[in-house]
C-alpha positions, 0 to 999 in steps of 0.5 A: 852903103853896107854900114855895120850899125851894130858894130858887130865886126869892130874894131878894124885897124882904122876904127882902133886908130880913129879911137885912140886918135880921139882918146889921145887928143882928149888927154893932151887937151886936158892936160894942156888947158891952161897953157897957151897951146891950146889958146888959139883952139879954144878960142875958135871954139868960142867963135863956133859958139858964137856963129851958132848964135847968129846962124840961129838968129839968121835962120829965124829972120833975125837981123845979126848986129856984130860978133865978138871973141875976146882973149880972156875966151869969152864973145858976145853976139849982139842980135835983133829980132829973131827966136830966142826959143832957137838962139839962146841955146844955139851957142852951147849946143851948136857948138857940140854941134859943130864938134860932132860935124868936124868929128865925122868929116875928119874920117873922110879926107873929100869930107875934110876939105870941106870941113875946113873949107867951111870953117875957113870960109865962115871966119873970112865971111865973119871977118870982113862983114860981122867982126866988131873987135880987133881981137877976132879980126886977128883970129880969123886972118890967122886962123885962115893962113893956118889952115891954108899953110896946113892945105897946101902941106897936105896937098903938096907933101906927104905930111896929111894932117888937115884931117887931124886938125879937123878932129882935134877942133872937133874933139876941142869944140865937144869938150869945150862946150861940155866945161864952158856948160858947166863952168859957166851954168852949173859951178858958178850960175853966171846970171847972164848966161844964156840958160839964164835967159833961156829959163826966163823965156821959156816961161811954159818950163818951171826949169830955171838956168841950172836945170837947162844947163844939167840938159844942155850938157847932157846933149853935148855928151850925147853929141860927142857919144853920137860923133864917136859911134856913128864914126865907127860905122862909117869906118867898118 
């Protein structure tokens, strides 16, 4: 496919929309943090950032004992073996990840189903073999109906909004990594955060919590950058 890399004929109407539908999402999620609207949002992206720990564990052949999100927006991953090297930072940066992906799906309504097929699919598998709480065995079922009432919706009517709910757990998943980066590794160095930890295993770097976290949130801005440039492109 002829993709205009260099951006030189932007911006059509679709990338003018892709843009202001992000910028808009941003506002209202700043806007709206500290109120219950955004609550379940969130804590899906605590549940992504916590996937990410276990995929990275399964990846290197480590063993995944349970995974939990609580309501005050904090989880916890229990593992055994595996590479530390790839899952202490597999939660804040596959996190940024995931909103990179969920960005780029939402341009494309095939791609679309597929994200929310994925996340669907990956909250069922979760809640019924790695769920440890109560707490994110409710998410995860509520979460699934949600997204099956907002399918069948898009499927059914006129009213196509399964790829705006992609985009805003996409945009959420970027700027939530990008806070959680700063509020947990930067503002108040939390002494078991995963940079922490990181710092101690990576005993070949000086780097100490703060410096991996200053990295870490430079490259989940770099991911969010990286989703809205390449979403033009693929829109041009």
């Amino acid at each position: 496919m002829d993709w205009d890399w260099e951006l030189r004929s932007c911006c059509n109407r679709r990338q003018v929309t892709f843009v202001v539908t992000i910028g808009v999402f941003a506002v209202a999620i700043l806007a709206l943090w500290r109120t219950p609207l955004v609550t379940p949002f969130k804590l899906i992206t605590v549940y992504l950032h916590e996937a990410s720990h276990a995929i990275a564990c399964k990846l290197t052949c480590g063993h995944v004992e349970g995974i939990e999100v609580n309501l005050n927006e904090g989880g916890v991953t229990r593992t055994r073996g595996g590479s530390q090297w790839l899952i202490l930072p597999a939660g804040y940066l596959g996190s940024s990840f995931w909103g990179m992906a969920f960005i780029l799906m939402a341009t494309n309504r095939i791609a679309t189903r597929v994200a929310a097929a994925i996340l669907g699919g990956s909250l069922l598998f979760v809640l019924v073999i790695y769920a440890k709480n109560w707490f994110l065995r409710f998410l995860s079922l509520g979460f699934i109906i949600f997204l099956a009432i907002i399918w069948v919706l898009q499927e059914t009517t006129s009213v196509h909004l399964l790829r705006y709910v992609i985009l805003f757990i996409g945009v959420m998943n970027c700027m939530f990594s990008v806070y959680d980066i700063y509020d947990d590794l930067i503002s108040r160095r939390v002494n078991t955060s995963d940079a922490e930890k990181f710092s101690e295993v990576c005993v070949c770097c000086p780097c100490n919590g703060l410096a991996w976290g200053v990295i870490w949130g430079f490259v989940s801005l770099a991911f969010l950058c990286a989703a809205i440039y390449v979403g033009l492109v693929i829109q041009s």
